[in-house]
N, C-alpha and C positions, 0 to 999 in steps of 0.2 A: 429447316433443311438438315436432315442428317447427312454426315460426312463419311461411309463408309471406309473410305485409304485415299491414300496421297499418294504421290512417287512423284519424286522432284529428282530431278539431276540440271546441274550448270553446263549449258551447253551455248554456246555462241551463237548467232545469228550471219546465217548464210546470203550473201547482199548476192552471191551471184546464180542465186533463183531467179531467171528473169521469166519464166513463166509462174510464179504465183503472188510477186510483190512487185514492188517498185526497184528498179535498179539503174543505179548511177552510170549513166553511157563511158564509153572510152574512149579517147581522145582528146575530150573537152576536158582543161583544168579544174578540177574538183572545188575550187574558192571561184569560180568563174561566175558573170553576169551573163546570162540567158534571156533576152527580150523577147525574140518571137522565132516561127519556124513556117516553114512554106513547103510544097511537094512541089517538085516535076517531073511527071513521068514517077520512076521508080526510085528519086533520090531525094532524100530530103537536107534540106537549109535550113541551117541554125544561125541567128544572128543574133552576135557577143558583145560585151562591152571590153574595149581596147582593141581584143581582136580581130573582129572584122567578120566572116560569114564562115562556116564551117558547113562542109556538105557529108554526106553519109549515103554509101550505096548500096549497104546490106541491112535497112531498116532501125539504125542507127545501133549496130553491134557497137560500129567504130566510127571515127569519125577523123575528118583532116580538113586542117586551114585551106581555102582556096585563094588565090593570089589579091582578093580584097580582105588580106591580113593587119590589118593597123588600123581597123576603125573601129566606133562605136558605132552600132547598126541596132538600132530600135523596131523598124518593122520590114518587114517582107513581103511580096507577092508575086506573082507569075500572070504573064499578059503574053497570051501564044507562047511564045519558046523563049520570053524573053523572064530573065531573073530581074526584080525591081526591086532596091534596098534601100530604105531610108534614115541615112546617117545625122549624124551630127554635124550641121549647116553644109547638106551635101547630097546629093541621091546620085545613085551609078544603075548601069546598067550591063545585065550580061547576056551575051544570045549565045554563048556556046559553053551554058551550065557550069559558069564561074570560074572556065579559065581565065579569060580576062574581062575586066568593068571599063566600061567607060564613064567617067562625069557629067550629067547633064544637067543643064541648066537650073536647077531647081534646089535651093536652100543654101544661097548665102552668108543669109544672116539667122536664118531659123532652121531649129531640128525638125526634119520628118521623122514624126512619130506613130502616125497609124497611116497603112496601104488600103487598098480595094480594089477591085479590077469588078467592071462591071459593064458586060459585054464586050465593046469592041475601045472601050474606055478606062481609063484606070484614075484614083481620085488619092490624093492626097493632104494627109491635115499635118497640120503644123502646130508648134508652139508657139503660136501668137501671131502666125499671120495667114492664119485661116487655111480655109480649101482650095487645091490647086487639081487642075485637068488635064489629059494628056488623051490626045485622041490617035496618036502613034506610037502606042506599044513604053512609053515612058522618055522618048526621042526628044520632045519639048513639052513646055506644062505654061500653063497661062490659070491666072487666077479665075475663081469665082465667083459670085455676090455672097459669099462668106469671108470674110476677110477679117483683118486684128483679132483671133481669136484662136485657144486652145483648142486643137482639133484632138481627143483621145483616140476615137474607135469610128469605125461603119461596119454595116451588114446590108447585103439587100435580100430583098424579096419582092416578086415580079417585077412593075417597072417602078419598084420603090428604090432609092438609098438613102440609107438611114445612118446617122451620123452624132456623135454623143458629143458636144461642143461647150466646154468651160464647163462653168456649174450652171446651165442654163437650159441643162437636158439635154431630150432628142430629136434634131431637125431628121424633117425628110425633104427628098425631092423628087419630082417625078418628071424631070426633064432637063435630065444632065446636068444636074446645078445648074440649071438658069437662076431657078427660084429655089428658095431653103423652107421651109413652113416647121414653127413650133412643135411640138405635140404636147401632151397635155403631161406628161412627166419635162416639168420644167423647172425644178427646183434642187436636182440630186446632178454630180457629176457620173456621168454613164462614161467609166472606164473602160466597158468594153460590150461589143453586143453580139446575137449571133442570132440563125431563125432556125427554125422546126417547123416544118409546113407550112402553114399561114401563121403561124405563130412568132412572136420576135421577142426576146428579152434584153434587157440590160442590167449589166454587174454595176453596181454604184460603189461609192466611195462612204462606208459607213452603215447604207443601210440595203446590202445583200444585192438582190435579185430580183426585176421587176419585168413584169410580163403582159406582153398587151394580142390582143386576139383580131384587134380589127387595127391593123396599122396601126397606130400608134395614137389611132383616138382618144381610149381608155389604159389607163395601167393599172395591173394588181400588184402587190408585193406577195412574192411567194413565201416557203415557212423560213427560207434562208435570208435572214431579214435583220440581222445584226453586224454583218461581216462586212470588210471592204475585199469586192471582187473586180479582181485585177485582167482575169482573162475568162472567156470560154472559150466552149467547145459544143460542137453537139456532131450526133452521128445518129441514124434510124432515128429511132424516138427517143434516145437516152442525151440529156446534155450537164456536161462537165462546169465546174466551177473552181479556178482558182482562187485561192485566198491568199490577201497579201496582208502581215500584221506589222506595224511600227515599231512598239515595243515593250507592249503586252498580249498575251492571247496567244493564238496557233493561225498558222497557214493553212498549206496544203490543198488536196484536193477533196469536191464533193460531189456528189453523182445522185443526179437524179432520173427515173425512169417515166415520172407520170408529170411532167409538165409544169415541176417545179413544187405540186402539192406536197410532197416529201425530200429529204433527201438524206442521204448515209454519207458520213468519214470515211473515203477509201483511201487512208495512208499507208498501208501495212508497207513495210520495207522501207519508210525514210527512215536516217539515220538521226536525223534533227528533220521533225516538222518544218519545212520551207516555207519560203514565199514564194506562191508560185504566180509568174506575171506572163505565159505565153502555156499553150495548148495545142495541140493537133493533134488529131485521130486520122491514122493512117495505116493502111494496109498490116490490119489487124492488130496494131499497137498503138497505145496513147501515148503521146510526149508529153512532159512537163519541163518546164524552162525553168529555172529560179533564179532568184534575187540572191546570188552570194553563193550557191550551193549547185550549179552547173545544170546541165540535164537531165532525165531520168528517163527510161521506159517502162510500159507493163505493158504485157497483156492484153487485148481488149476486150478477147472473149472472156477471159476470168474476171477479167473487174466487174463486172456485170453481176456475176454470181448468180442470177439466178435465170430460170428456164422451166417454162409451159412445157411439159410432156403429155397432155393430154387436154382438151377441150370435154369430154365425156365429163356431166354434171356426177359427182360422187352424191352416196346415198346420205354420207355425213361429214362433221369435221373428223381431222383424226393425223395423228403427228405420228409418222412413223416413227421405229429405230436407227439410229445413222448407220451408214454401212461405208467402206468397213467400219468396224467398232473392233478391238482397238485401232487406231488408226495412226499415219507418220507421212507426211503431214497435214495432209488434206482429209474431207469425209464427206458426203452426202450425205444429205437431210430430205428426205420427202415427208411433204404434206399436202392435203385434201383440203380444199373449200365447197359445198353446195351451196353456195350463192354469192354471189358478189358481196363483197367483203373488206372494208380496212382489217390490212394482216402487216403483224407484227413477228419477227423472229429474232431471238436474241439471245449470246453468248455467254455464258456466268462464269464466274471460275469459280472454286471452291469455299471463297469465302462470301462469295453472293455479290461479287463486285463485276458490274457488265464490263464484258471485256470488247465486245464489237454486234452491233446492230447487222444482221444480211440483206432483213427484209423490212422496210419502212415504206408503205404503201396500198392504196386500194388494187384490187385485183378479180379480177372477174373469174367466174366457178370455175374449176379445172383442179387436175393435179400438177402440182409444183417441185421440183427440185432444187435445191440452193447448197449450194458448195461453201465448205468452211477450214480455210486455208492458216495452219496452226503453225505454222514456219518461226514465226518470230515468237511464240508462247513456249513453256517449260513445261514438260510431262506431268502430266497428273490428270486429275478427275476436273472433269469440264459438263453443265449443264446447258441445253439448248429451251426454251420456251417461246411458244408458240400463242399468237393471244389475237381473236379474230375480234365478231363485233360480239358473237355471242358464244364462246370457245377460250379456252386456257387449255395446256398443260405443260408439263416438264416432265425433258428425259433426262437422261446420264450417259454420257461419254466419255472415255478413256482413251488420252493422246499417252504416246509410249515413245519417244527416240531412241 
């Protein structure tokens, strides 16, 4: 690779781009514990450790304590107009979007750690004393033939709920917790689950992301298969992964478009790689929660990055020139596939060292556009490569601040 010029200048990093990175919300204490986050209507709830539930009315610019201020609040959900929070041997309830909570009967002596609402029901797991029910909006809760047991996560899909319990995998039910039934990932702790059409995965504890296509008969493990995942997300056909690390590795988040067969690091803009333990996509922004390091938002449509502009089968491959060139701080990148294609696109810096993946995935014929957001990188000379199943090449580009 020849190097034809450099131009570096020291320039700082702008945290309050919150359209092209990740950026730390306001209101919530910047060392704060973030568990989980819930939508109603047009506001979202954040729920803290010590503090208690935090709501946000303009998409989480800003944010402010609501008067369940003094607790620790592990998970969230919404059941009609009602807010359900489950604390630390305690669950409340609010119907009038968190002016005031009430206490209702449910956790004593156990934390509520993961919610669900599922239909005209809402289900709750515990730390160690299983699955609880509520068939009026979170008003009262009665157990169910789950019980003494680590309840982490649920998801459903049709009249399935699916429920990640101890290290014992992932039960389902299909009739209101009467009955609980194994599935055949029974040996990994499912921290957290979520679905995509008929499709449903589960975040494990150690080994990634596992995914099953006929309810929970069969499981795969996708390429994300070394991580411990703490939370997802999913939205259209793209779904999100948080990583939580102890204390080795990296957190943050990861994003996949094709069902978990790929996936890319979309961290741009943490300031420290987090641990991220809650997710929501909402009204065209992601949330990220963290362990120790407060809130975040981005974007949804840019994290994404890339976009079909054309279904029209091209005569060849062919990597455009990015435009603009020079560019400050974003660029577009177009490329051409004629046939469906494992496609690769990826960022060099000058010394040959990858700087950030766009595109990790199969993709069917079309032209493509993928945006490449240099915000947090230093001026100079930057390589893009493009590499299909039977296709290479490399450009050159010039970021300039």
């Amino acid at each position: 690779m020849i190097i034809a010029f450099l131009i570096i200048y020291n320039l700082s990093f702008n945290i309050n781009n919150c359209k092209s990175q990740w950026v730390q919300c306001n209101g919530i204490g910047t060392n704060q514990f973030v568990y989980s986050f819930t939508l109603l209507g047009n506001n979202i709830f954040a729920g803290t450790s010590q503090y208690g539930v935090y709501v946000s009315t303009d998409n989480g610019t800003n944010w402010s304590q609501t008067s369940l201020n003094n607790k620790f609040i592990y998970s969230l959900t919404i059941a009609g107009n009602n807010i359900i929070a489950g604390s630390q041997y305690a669950t409340y309830r609010s119907t009038n979007n968190g002016t005031s909570w009430i206490q209702t009967n449910l956790g004593n002596y156990y934390s509520v750690v993961s919610l669900a609402t599922y239909g005209n029901n809402v289900f709750a797991g515990t730390n160690g004393d299983g699955i609880y029910i509520s068939t009026n909006f979170g008003a009262s809760w009665n157990i169910t033939t789950i019980s003494n047991q680590y309840v982490y996560s649920f998801a459903t899909l049709g009249n399935y709920i699916f429920a990640g319990i101890g290290e014992s995998g992932v039960f389902y039910s299909t009739n209101n917790g009467s009955n609980w039934i194994q599935t055949s990932l029974n040996n990994h702790t499912a921290q957290a689950l979520t679905t995509i059409g008929n499709n449903i995965f589960a975040g494990t504890i150690g080994y990634g992301v596992y995914l099953s296509t006929n309810y929970g008969a069969n499981w795969t493990q996708t390429t994300l298969n070394d991580k411990t995942v703490y939370s997802l997300a999913a939205s259209e056909n793209n779904i999100f992964a948080g990583i939580y690390y102890i204390s080795t590795g990296s957190g943050g988040v990861f994003l996949s478009t094709n069902n978990g067969a790929n996936w890319i690091n979309k961290n741009q803009g943490f300031t420290v790689i987090p641990s991220v333990v809650a997710l929501l996509t909402a009204n065209n922004y992601i949330f990220a929660g963290t362990y120790e390091h407060s809130a975040w938002r981005r974007t949804y449509s840019e994290i994404l990055v890339i976009n079909k502009i054309s279904k029209i089968v091209p005569v060849k491959c062919s990597l455009k020139q990015n435009y603009p060139n020079p560019f400050n701080p974003t660029t577009t990148i177009r490329y051409e596939i004629p046939k469906n294609s494992s496609v690769k696109l990826v960022i060099f810096d000058v010394l040959g060292r990858e700087v950030e993946t766009l595109v990790d995935e199969k993709q069917t014929a079309g032209t493509y556009e993928a945006t490449f957001n240099a915000s947090q990188y230093s001026s100079g000379v930057y390589f893009y490569k493009l590499t299909t199943d039977n296709f290479s090449e490399t450009k050159k580009m010039l970021l300039i601040k």
